[in-house]
N, CA, C, O and CB atoms as a CASP TS submission, in Angstrom:
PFRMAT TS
TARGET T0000
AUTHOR 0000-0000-0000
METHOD Language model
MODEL 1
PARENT N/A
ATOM      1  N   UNK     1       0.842  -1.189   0.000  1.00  0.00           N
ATOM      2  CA  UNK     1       0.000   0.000   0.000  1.00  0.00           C
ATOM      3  C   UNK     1       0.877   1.237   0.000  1.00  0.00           C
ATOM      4  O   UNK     1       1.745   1.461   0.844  1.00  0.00           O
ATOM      5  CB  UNK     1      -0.953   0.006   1.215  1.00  0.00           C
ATOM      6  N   UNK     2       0.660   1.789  -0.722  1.00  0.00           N
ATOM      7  CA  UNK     2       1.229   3.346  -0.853  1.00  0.00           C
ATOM      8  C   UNK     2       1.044   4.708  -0.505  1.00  0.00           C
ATOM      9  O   UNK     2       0.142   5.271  -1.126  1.00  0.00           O
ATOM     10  CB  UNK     2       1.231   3.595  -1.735  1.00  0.00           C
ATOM     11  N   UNK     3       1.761   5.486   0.456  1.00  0.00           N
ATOM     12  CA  UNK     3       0.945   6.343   1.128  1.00  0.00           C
ATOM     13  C   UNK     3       0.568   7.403   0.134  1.00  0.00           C
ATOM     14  O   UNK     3       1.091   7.580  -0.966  1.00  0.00           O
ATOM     15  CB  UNK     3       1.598   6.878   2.363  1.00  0.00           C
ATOM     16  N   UNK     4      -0.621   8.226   0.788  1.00  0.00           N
ATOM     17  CA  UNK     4      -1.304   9.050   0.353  1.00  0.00           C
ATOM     18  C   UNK     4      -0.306  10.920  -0.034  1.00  0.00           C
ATOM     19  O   UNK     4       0.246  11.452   0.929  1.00  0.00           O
ATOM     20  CB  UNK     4      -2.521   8.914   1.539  1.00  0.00           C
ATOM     21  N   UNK     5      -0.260  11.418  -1.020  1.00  0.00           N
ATOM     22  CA  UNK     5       0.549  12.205  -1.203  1.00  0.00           C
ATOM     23  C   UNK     5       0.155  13.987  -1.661  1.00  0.00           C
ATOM     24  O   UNK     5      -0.721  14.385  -2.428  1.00  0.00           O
ATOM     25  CB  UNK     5       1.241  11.432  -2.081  1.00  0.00           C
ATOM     26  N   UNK     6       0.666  14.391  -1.258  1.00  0.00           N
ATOM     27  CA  UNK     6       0.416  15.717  -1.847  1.00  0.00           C
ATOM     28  C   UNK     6       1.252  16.633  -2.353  1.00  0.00           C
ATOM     29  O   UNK     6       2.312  16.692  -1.730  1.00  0.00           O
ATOM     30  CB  UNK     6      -0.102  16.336  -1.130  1.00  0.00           C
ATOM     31  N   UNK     7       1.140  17.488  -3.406  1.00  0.00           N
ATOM     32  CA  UNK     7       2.267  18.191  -4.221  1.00  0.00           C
ATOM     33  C   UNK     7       1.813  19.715  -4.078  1.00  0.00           C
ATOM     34  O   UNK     7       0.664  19.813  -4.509  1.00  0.00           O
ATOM     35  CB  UNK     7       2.370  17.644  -5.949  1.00  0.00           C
ATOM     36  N   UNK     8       2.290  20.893  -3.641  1.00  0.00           N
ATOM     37  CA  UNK     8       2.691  22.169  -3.163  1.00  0.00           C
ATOM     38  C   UNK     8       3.917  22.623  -4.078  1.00  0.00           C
ATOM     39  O   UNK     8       5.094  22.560  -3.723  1.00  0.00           O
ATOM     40  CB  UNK     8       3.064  22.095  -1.592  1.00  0.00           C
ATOM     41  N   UNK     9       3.259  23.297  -5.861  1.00  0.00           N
ATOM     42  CA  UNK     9       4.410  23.793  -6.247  1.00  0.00           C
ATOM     43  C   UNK     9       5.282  24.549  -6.196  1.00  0.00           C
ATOM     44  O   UNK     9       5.148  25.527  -5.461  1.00  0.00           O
ATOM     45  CB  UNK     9       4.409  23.896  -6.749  1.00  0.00           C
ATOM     46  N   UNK    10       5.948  24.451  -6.616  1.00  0.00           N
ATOM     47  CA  UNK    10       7.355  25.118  -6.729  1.00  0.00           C
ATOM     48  C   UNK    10       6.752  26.850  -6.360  1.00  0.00           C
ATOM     49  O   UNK    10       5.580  27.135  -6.114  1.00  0.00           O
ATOM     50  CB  UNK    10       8.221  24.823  -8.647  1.00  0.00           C
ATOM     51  N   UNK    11       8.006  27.893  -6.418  1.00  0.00           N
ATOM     52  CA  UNK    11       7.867  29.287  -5.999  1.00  0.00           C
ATOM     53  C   UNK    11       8.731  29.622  -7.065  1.00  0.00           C
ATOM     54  O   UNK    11       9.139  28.852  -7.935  1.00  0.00           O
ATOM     55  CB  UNK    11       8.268  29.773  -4.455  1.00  0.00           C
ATOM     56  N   UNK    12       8.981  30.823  -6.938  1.00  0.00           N
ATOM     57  CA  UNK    12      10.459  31.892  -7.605  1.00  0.00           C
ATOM     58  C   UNK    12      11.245  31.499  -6.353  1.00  0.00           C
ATOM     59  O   UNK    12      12.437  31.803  -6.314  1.00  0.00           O
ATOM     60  CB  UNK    12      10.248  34.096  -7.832  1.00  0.00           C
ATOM     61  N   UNK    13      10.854  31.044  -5.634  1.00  0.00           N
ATOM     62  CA  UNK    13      12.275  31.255  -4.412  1.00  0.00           C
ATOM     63  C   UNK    13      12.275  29.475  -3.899  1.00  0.00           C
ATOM     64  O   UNK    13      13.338  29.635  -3.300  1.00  0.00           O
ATOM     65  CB  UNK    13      11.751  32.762  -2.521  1.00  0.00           C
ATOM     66  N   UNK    14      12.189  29.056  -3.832  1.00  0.00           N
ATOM     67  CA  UNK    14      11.609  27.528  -3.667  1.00  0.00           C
ATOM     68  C   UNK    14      11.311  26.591  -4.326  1.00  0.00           C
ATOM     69  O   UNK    14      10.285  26.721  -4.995  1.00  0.00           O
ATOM     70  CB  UNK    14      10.764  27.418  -3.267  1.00  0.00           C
ATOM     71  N   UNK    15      11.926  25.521  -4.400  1.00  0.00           N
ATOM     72  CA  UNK    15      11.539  24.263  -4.572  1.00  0.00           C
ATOM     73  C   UNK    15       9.983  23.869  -4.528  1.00  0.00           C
ATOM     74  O   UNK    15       9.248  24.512  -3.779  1.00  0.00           O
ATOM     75  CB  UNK    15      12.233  23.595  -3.641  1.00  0.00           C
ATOM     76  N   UNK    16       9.529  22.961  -5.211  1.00  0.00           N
ATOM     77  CA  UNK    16       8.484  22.087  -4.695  1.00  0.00           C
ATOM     78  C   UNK    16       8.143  21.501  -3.309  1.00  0.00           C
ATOM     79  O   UNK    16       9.311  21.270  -2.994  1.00  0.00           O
ATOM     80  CB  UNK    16       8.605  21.166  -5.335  1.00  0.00           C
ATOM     81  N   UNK    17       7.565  21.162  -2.440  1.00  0.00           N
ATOM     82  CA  UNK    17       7.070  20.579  -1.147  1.00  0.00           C
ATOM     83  C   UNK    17       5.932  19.321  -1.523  1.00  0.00           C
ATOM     84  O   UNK    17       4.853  19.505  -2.086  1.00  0.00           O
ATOM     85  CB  UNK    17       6.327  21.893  -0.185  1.00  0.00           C
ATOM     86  N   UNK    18       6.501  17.955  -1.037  1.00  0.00           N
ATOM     87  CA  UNK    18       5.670  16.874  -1.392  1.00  0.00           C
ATOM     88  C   UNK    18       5.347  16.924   0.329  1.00  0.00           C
ATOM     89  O   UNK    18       6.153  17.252   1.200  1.00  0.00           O
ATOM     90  CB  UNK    18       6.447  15.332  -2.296  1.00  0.00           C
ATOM     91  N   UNK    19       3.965  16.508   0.511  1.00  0.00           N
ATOM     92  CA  UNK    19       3.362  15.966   2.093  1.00  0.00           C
ATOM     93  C   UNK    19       3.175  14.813   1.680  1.00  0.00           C
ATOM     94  O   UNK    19       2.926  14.620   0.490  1.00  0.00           O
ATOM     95  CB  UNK    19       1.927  16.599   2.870  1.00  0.00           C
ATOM     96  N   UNK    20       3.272  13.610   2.746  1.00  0.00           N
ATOM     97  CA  UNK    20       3.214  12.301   2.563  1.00  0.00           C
ATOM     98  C   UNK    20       2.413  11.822   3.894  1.00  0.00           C
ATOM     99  O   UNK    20       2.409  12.272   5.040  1.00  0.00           O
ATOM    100  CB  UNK    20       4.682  11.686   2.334  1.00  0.00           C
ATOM    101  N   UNK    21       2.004  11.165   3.529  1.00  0.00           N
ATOM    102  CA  UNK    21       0.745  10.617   4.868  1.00  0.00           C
ATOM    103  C   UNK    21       0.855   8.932   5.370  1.00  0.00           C
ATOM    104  O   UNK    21       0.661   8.079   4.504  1.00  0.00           O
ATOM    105  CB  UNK    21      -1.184  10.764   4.085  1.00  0.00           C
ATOM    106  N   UNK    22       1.035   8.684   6.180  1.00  0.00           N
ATOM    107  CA  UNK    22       1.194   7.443   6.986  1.00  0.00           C
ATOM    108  C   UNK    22       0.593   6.834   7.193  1.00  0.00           C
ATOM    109  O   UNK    22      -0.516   6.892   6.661  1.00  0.00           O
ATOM    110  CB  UNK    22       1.472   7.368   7.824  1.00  0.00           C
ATOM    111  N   UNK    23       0.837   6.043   7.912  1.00  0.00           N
ATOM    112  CA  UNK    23       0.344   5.248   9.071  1.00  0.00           C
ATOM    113  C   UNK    23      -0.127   6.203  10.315  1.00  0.00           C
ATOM    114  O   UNK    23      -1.213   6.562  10.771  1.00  0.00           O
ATOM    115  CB  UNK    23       1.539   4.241   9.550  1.00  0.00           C
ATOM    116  N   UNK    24       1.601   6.486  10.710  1.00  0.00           N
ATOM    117  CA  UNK    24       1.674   6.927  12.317  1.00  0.00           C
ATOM    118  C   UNK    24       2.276   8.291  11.792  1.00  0.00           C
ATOM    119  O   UNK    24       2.544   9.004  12.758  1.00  0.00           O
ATOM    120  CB  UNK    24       2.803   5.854  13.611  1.00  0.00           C
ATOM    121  N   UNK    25       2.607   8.950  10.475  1.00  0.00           N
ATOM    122  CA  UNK    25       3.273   9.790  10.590  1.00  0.00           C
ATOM    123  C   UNK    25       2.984  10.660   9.399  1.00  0.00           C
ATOM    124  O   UNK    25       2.180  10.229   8.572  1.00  0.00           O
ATOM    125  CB  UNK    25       4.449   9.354  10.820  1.00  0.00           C
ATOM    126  N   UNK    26       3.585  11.922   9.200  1.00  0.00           N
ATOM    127  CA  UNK    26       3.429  12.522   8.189  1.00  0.00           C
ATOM    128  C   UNK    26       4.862  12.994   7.682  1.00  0.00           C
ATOM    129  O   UNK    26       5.324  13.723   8.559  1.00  0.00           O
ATOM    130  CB  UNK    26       2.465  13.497   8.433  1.00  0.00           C
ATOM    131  N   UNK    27       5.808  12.863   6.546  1.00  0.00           N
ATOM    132  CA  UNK    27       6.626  13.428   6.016  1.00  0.00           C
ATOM    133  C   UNK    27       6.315  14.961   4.656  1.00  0.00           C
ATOM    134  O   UNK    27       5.652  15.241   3.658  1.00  0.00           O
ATOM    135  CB  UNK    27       7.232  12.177   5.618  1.00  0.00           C
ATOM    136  N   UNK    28       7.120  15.386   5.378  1.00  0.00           N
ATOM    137  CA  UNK    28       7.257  16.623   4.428  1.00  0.00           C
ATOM    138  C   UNK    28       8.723  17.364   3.740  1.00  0.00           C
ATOM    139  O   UNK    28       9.569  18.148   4.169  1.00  0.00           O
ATOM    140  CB  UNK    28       6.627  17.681   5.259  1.00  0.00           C
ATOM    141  N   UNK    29       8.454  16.520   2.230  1.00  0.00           N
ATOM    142  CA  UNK    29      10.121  16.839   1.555  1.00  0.00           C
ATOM    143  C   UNK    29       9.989  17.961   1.152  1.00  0.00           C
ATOM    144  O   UNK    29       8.848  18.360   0.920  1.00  0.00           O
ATOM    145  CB  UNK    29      10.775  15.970   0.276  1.00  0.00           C
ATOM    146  N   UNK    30      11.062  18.776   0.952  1.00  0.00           N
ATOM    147  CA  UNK    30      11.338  19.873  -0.656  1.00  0.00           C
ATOM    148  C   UNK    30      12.926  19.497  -1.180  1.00  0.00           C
ATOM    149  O   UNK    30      13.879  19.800  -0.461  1.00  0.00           O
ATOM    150  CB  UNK    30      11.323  22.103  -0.210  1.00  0.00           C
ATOM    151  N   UNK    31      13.091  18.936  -2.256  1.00  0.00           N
ATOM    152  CA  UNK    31      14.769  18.876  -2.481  1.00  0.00           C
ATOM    153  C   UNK    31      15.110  17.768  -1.595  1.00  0.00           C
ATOM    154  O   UNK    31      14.252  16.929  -1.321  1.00  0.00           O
ATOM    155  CB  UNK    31      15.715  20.353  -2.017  1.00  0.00           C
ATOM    156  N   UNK    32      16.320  17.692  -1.114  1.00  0.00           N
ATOM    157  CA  UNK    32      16.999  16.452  -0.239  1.00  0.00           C
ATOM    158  C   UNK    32      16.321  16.759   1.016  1.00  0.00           C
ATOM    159  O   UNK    32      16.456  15.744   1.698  1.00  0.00           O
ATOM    160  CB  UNK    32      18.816  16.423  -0.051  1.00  0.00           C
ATOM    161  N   UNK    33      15.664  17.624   1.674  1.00  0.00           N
ATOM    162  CA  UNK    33      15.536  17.410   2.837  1.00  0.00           C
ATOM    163  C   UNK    33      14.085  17.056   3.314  1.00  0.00           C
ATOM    164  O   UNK    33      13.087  17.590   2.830  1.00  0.00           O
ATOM    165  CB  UNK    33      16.067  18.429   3.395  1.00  0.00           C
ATOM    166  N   UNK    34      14.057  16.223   4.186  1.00  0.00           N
ATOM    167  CA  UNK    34      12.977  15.491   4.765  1.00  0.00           C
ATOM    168  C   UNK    34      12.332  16.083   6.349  1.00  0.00           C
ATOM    169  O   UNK    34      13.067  16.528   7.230  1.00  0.00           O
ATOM    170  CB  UNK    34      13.587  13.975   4.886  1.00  0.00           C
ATOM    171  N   UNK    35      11.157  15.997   6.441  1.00  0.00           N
ATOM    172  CA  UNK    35      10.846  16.524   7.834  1.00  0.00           C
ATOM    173  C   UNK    35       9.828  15.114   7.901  1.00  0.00           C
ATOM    174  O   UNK    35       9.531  14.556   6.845  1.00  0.00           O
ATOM    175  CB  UNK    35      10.055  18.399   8.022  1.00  0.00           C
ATOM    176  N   UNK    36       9.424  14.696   8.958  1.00  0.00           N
ATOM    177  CA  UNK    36       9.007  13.445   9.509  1.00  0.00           C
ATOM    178  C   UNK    36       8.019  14.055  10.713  1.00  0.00           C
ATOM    179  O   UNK    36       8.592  14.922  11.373  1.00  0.00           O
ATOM    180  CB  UNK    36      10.378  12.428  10.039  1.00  0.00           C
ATOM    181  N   UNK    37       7.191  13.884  10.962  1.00  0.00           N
ATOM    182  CA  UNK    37       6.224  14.238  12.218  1.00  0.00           C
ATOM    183  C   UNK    37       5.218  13.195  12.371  1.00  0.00           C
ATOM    184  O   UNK    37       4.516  12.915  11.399  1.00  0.00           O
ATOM    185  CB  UNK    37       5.424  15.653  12.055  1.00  0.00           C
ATOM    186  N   UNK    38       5.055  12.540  13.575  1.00  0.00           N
ATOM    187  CA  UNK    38       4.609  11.499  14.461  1.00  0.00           C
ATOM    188  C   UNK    38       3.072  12.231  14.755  1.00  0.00           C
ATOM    189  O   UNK    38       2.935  13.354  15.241  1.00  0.00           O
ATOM    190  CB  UNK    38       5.744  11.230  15.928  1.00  0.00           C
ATOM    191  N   UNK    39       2.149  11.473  14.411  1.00  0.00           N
ATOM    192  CA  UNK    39       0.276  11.972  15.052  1.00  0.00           C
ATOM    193  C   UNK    39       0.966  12.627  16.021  1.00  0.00           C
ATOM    194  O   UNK    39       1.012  13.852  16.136  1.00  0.00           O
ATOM    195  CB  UNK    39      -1.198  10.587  15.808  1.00  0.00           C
ATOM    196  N   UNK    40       1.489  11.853  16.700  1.00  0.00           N
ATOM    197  CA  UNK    40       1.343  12.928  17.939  1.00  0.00           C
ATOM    198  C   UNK    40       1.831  14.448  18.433  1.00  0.00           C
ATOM    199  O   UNK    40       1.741  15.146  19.442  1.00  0.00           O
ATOM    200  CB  UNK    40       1.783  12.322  18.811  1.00  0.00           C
ATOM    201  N   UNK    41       2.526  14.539  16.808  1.00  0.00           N
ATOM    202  CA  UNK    41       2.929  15.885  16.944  1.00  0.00           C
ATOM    203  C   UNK    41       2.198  16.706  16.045  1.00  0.00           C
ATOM    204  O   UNK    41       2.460  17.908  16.007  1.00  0.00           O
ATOM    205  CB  UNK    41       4.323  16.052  16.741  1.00  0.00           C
ATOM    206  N   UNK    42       1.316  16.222  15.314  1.00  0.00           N
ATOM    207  CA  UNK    42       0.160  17.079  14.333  1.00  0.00           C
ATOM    208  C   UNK    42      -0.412  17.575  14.719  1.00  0.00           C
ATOM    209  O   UNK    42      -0.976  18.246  13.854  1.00  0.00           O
ATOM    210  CB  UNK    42      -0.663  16.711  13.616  1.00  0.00           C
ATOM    211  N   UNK    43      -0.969  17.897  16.179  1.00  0.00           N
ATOM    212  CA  UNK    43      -1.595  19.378  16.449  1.00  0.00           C
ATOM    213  C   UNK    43      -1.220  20.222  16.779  1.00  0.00           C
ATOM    214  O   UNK    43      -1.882  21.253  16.657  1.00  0.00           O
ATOM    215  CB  UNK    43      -2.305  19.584  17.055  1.00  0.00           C
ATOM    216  N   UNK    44       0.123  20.239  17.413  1.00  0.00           N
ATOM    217  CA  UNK    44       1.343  21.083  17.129  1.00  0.00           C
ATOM    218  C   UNK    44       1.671  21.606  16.351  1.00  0.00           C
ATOM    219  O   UNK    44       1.689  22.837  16.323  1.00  0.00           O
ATOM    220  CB  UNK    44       2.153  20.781  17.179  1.00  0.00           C
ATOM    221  N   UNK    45       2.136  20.698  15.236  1.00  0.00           N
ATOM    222  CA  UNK    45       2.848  21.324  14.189  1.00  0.00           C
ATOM    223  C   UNK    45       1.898  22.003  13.353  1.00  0.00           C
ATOM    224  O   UNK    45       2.257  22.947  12.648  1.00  0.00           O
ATOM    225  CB  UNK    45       3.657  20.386  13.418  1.00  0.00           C
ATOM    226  N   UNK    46       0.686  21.584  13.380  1.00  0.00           N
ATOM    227  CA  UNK    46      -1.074  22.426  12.230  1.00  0.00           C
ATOM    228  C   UNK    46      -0.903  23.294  13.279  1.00  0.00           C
ATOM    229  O   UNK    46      -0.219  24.034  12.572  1.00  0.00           O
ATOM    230  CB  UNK    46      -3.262  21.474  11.983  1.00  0.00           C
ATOM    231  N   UNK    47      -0.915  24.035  14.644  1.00  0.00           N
ATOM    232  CA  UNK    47      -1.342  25.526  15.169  1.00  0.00           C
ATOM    233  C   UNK    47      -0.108  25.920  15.165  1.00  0.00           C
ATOM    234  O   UNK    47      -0.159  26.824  15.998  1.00  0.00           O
ATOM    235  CB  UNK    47      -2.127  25.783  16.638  1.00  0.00           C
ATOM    236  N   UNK    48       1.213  25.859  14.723  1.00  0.00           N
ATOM    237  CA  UNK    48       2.348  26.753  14.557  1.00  0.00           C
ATOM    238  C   UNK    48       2.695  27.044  13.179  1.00  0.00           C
ATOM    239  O   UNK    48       3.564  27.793  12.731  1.00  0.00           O
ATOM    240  CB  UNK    48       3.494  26.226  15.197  1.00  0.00           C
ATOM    241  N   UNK    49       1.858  26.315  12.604  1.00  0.00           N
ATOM    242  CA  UNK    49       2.167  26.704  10.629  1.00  0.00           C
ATOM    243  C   UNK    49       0.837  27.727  10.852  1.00  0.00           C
ATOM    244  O   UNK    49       0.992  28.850  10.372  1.00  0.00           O
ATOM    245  CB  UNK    49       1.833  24.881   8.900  1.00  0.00           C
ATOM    246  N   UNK    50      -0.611  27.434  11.611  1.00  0.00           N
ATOM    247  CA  UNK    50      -1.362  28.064  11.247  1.00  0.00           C
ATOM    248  C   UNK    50      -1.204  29.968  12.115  1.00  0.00           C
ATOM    249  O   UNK    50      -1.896  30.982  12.027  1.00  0.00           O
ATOM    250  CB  UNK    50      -2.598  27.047  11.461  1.00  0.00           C
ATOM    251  N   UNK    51      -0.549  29.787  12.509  1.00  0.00           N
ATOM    252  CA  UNK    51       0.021  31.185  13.435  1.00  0.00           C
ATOM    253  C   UNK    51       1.416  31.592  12.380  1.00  0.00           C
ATOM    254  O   UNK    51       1.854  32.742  12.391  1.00  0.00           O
ATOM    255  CB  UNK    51       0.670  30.655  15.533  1.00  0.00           C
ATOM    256  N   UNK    52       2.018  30.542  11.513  1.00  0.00           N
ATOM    257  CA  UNK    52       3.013  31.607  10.985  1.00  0.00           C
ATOM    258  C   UNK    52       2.260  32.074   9.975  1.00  0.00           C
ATOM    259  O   UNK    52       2.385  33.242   9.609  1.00  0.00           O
ATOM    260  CB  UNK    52       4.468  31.142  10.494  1.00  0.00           C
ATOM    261  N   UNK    53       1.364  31.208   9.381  1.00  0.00           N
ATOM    262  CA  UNK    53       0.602  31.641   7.609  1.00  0.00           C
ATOM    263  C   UNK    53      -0.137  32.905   8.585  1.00  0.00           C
ATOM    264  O   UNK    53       0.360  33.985   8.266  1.00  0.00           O
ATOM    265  CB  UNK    53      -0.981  30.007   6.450  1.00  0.00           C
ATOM    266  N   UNK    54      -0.855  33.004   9.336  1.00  0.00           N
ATOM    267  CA  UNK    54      -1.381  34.325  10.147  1.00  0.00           C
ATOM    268  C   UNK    54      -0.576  35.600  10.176  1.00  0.00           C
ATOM    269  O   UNK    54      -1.079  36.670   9.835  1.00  0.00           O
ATOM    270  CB  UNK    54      -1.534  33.997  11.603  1.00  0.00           C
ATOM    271  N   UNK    55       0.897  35.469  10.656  1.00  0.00           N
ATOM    272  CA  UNK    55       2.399  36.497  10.878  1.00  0.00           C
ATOM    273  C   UNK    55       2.461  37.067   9.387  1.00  0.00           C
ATOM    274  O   UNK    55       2.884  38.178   9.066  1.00  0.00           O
ATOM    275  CB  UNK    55       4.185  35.460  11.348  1.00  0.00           C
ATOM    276  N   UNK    56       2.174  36.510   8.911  1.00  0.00           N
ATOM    277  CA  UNK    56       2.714  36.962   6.991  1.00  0.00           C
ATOM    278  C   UNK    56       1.265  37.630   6.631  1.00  0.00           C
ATOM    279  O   UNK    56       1.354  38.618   5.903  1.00  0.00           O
ATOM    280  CB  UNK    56       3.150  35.123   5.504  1.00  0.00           C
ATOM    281  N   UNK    57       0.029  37.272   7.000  1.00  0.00           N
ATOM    282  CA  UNK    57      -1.127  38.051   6.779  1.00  0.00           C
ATOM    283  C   UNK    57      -1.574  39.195   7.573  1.00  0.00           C
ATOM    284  O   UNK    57      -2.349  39.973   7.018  1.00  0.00           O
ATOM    285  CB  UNK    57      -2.050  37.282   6.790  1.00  0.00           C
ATOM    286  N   UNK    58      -1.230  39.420   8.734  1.00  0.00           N
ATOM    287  CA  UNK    58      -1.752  40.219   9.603  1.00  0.00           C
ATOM    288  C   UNK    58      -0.164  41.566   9.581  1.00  0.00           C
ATOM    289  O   UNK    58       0.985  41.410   9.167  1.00  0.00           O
ATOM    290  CB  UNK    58      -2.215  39.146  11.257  1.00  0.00           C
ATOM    291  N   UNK    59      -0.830  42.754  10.208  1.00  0.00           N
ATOM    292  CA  UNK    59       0.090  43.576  10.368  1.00  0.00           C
ATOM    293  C   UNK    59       0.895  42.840  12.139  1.00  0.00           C
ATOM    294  O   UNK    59       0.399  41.918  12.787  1.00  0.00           O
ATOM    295  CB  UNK    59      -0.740  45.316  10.281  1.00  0.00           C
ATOM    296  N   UNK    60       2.257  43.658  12.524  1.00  0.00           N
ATOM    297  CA  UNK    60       3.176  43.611  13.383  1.00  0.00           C
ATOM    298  C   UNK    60       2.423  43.120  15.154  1.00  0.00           C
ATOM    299  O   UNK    60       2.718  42.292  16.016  1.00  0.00           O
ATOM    300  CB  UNK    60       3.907  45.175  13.196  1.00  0.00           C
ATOM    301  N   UNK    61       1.321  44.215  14.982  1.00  0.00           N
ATOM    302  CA  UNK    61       0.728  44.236  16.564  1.00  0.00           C
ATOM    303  C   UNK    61       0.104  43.276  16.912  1.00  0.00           C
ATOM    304  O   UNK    61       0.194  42.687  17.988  1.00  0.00           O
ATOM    305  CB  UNK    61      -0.161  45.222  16.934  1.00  0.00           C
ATOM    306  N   UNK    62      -0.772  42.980  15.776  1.00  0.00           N
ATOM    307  CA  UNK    62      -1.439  41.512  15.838  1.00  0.00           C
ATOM    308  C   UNK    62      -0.709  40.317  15.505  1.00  0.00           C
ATOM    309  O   UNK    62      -1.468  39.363  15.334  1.00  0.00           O
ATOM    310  CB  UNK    62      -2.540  41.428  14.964  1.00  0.00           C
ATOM    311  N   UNK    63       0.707  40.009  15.332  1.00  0.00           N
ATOM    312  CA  UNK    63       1.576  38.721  15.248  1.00  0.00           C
ATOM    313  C   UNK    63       1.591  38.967  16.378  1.00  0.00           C
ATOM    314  O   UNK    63       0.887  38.219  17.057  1.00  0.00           O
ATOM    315  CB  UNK    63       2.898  38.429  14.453  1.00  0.00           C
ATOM    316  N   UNK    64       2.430  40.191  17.209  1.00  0.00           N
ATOM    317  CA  UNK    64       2.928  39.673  18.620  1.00  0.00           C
ATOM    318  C   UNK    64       2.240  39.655  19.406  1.00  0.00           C
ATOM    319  O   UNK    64       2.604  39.732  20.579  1.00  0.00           O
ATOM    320  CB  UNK    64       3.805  40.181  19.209  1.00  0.00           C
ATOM    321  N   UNK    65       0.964  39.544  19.033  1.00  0.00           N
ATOM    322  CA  UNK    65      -0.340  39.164  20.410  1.00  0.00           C
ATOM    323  C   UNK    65      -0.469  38.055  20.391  1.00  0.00           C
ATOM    324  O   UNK    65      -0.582  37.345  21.390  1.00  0.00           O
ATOM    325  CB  UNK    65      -1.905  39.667  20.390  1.00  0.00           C
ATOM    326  N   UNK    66      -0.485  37.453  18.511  1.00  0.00           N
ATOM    327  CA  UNK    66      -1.060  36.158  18.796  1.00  0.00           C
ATOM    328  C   UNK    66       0.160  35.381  19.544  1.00  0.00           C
ATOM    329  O   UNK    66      -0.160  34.673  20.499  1.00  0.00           O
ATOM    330  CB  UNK    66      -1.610  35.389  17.373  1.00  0.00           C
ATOM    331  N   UNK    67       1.394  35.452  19.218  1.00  0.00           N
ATOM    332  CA  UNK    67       2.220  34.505  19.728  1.00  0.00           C
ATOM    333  C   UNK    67       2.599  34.503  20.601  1.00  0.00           C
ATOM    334  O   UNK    67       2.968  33.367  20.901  1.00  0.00           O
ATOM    335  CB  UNK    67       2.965  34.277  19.338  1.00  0.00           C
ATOM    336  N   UNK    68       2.898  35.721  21.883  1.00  0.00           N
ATOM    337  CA  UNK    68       2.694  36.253  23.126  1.00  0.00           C
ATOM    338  C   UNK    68       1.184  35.292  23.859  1.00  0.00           C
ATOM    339  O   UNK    68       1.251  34.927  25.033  1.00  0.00           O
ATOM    340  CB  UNK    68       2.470  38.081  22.853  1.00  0.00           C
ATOM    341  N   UNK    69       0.228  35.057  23.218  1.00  0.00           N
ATOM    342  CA  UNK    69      -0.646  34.425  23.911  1.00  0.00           C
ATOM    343  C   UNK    69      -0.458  33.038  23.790  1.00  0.00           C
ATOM    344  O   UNK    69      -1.448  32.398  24.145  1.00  0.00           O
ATOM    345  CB  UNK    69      -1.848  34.801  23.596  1.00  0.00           C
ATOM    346  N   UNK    70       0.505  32.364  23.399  1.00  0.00           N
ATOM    347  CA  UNK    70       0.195  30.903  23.350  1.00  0.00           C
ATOM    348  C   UNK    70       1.266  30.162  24.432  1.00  0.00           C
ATOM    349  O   UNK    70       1.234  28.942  24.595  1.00  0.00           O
ATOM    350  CB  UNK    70       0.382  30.309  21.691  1.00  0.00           C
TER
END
């Protein structure tokens, strides 16, 4: 069985990003490098991507509230 996959193209500044889906885990390549995250770190790692994609949308005052509050 073959895990389930997802493709995030390329940028002007960036590589491609493949997500890969598990069993117990989720990998996330771009180029040679690999990131690996365990269920048990997926609600972690989904509310600190979802607070940085927030930092890049919101102005200065409202990043350092949100991340000051967590």
């Amino acid at each position: 069985m073959s895990d389930t996959t997802w493709e995030i193209p390329a940028t002007a500044r960036t590589g491609g990003i493949t997500i890969a889906l598990g069993c117990q885990s989720i990998a996330i390549t771009q180029g040679d490098v690999e990131i690996k995250a365990m269920k048990e770190q997926l609600g972690e790692l989904a509310d600190k991507l979802y607070y940085l994609d927030m930092a890049f949308q919101a102005d200065a005052e409202t990043i350092v509230e949100a991340l000051c509050s967590r």
